[in-house]
N, C-alpha and C positions, 0 to 999 in steps of 0.2 A: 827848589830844594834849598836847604838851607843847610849849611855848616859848619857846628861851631867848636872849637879847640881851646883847651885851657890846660895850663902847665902853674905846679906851685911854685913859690920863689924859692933863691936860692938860699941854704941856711945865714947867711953873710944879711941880707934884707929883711929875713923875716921879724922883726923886732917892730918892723916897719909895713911889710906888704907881706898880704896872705897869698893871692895867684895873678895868674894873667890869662885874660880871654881874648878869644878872637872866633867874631860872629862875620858870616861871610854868605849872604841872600842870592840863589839864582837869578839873575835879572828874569828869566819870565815866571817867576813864582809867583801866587796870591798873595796877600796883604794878609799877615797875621795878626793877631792882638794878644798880648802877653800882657799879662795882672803883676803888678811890684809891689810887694806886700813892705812891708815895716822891715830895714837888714841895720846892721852897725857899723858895716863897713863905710869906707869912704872909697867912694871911686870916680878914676879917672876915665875920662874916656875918648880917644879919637877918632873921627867921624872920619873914614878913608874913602867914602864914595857916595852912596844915596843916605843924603840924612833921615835918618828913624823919625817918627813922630812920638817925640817923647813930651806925653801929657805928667807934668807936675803941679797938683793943685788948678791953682788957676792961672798958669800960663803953660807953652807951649816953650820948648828947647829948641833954638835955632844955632846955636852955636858949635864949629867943629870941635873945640876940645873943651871940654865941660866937667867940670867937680862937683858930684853928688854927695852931701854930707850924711852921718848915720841919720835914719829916716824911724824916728821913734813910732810912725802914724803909717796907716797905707802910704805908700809915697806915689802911686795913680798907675797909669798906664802907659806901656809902649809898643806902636805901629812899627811890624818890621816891611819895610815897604823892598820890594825890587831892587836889587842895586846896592844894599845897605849893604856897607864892608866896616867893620869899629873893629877896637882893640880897645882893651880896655885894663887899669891896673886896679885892682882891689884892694884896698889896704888894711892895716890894721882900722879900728874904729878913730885912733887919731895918729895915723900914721903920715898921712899926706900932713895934716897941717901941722908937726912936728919937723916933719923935711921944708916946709916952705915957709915956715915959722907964720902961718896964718892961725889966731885964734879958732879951735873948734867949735866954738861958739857962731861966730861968723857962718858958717855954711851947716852947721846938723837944721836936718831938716827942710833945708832949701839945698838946689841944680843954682849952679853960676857958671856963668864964663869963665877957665879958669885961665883963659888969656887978662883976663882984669885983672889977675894978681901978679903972673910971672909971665907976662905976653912975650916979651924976646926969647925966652926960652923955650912956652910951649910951642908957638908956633915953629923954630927950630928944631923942636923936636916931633912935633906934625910933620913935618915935610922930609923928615930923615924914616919916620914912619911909612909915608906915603911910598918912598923909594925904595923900600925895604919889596926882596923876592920874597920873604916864607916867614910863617909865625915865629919859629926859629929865631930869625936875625933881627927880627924885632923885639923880642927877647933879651936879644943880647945890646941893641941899641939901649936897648929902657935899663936892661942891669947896669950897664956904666951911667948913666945918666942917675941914678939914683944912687951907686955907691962914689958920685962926685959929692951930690948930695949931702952925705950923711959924711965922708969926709970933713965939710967945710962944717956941718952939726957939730959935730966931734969937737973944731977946736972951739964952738963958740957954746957948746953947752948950753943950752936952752931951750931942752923939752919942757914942758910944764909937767909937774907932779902928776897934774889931775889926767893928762894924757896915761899917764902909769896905770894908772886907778881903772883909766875905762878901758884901755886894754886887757887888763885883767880879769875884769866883770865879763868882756866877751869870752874870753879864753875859758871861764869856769861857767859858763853857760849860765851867770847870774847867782849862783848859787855859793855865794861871798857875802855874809854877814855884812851888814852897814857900819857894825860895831866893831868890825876886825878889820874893816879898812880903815876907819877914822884910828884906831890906835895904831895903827902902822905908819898911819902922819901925826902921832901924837897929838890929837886934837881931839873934841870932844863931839858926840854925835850928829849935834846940830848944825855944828862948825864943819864939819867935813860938807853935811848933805849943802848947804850958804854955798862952800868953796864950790865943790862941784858944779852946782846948777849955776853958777856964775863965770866957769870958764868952758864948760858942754854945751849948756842951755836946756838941760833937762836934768831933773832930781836923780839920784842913783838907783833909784826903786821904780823909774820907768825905764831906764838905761836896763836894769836887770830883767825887768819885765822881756824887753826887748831880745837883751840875750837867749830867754829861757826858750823865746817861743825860736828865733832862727835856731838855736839846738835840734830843736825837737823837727824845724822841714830838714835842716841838714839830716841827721838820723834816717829820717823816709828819703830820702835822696839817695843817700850811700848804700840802703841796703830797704828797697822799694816792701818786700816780704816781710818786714819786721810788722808786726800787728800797732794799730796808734796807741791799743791801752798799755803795751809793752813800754813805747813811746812815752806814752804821760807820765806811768810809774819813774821811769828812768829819771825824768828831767824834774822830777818834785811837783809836779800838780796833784794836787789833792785825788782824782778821781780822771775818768776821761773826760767829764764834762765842764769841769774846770780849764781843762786843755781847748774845748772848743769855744768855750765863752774868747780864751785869750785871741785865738784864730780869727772868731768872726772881727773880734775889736782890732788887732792889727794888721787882719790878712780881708777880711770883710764878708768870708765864705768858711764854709765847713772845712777841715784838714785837708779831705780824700779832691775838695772842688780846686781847692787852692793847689793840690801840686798841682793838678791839671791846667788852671789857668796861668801858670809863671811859662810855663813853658821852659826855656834854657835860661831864665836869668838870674838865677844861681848854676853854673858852672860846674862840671863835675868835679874840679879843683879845690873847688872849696870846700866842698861835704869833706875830700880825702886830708885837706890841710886843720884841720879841727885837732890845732896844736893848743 
């Protein structure tokens, strides 16, 4: 048996983190396999007991506490094996590397160690995890941890613009002119699309891409009944079959195949935090 708990953040984070999950494997359970389509989020995640076999590209994830950057592509597969206890923090699409002043460029699109960037603290904060009785108080370890955080952000002011810009794009489900964000940096179209793909690592118009399509599984997530042409209409695709060209290309399967094969990883917190 498998399960899994997700709670959104508190308003104070959210500028920063969307939810927190916690997936938790009956040790005599089968081996599942869960399909991870293309998300924007960045996540953390701490491995508390049987490590998953998370397939990314072409290598394997062996590491307990791991940052997954926004995954503009299929980002591959994950084994939930026996045993497998994680917690994991979601964030805004540059919400982690705004807290740990890591370039998002650096990680969209690639899983890393995220001991390689802040190791005395993750692991500190792995093992206050590990000790932790209930989703609950892990919650509450990760919210101080994070509004230390943005404390020390605060005085030192150093989000990058372009973090703003793709936050935003996710929040509006892509559906933010490229022209209405380059004049809000007063700069000019090309110069914005230059700045962006230079501090993300991908153009704004796959970045949006991206948004439209996690909209539209959020949408069948929160309310399973909704029809997908209601779905496609809503999120701006031309027709439904515009909507499943985008599917096969960032999920790799039809809409109806793809929820089935994510299984839990999208969260029910996150379909409801669709701030």
């Amino acid at each position: 048996m498998e399960v899994v708990l997700s709670h959104e953040s508190q308003p104070e984070l959210r500028p920063f983190v969307r939810a927190y999950a916690q997936r938790i494997v009956d040790s005599t359970g089968p081996v599942s396999v869960n399909h991870v389509p293309a998300q924007l989020e960045q996540v953390l995640n701490f491995e508390l007991g049987t490590l998953p076999g998370i397939r990314h590209r072409e290598h394997t994830v062996s590491d307990v506490v791991w940052i997954g950057g926004a995954q503009t592509v299929f980002a591959g597969t994950m084994e939930l094996h026996p045993g497998v206890h994680s917690f994991a923090v979601f964030f805004q699409p540059a919400g982690w590397s705004a807290l740990f002043e890591i370039p998002v460029l650096e990680i969209t699109n690639r899983i890393v160690d995220a001991a390689a960037f802040h190791g005395q603290e993750m692991r500190a904060l792995w093992n206050q995890l590990g000790e932790a009785s209930s989703f609950e108080a892990r919650i509450r370890i990760t919210d101080a941890f994070l509004l230390d955080r943005i404390s020390r952000l605060n005085q030192k002011k150093s989000v990058s613009s372009m973090s703003f810009a793709a936050n935003l794009i996710r929040r509006q489900h892509g559906a933010v002119p490229i022209r209405v964000l380059a004049d809000q940096y007063s700069v000019g179209v090309r110069q914005f699309e230059r700045n962006f793909k230079r501090e993300v690592g991908v153009s704004p118009k796959s970045f949006a891409r991206v948004a439209r399509f996690q909209g539209a599984v959020d949408a069948k997530l929160a309310r399973p009944v909704r029809s997908w042409l209601d779905i496609a209409h809503s999120f701006g695709y031309f027709d439904q079959m515009h909507m499943i060209h985008d599917f096969e290309r960032l999920g790799r399967t039809l809409p109806s195949r793809l929820i089935a094969q994510m299984g839990d990883v999208r969260p029910p917190a996150l379909a409801a935090a669709n701030d």
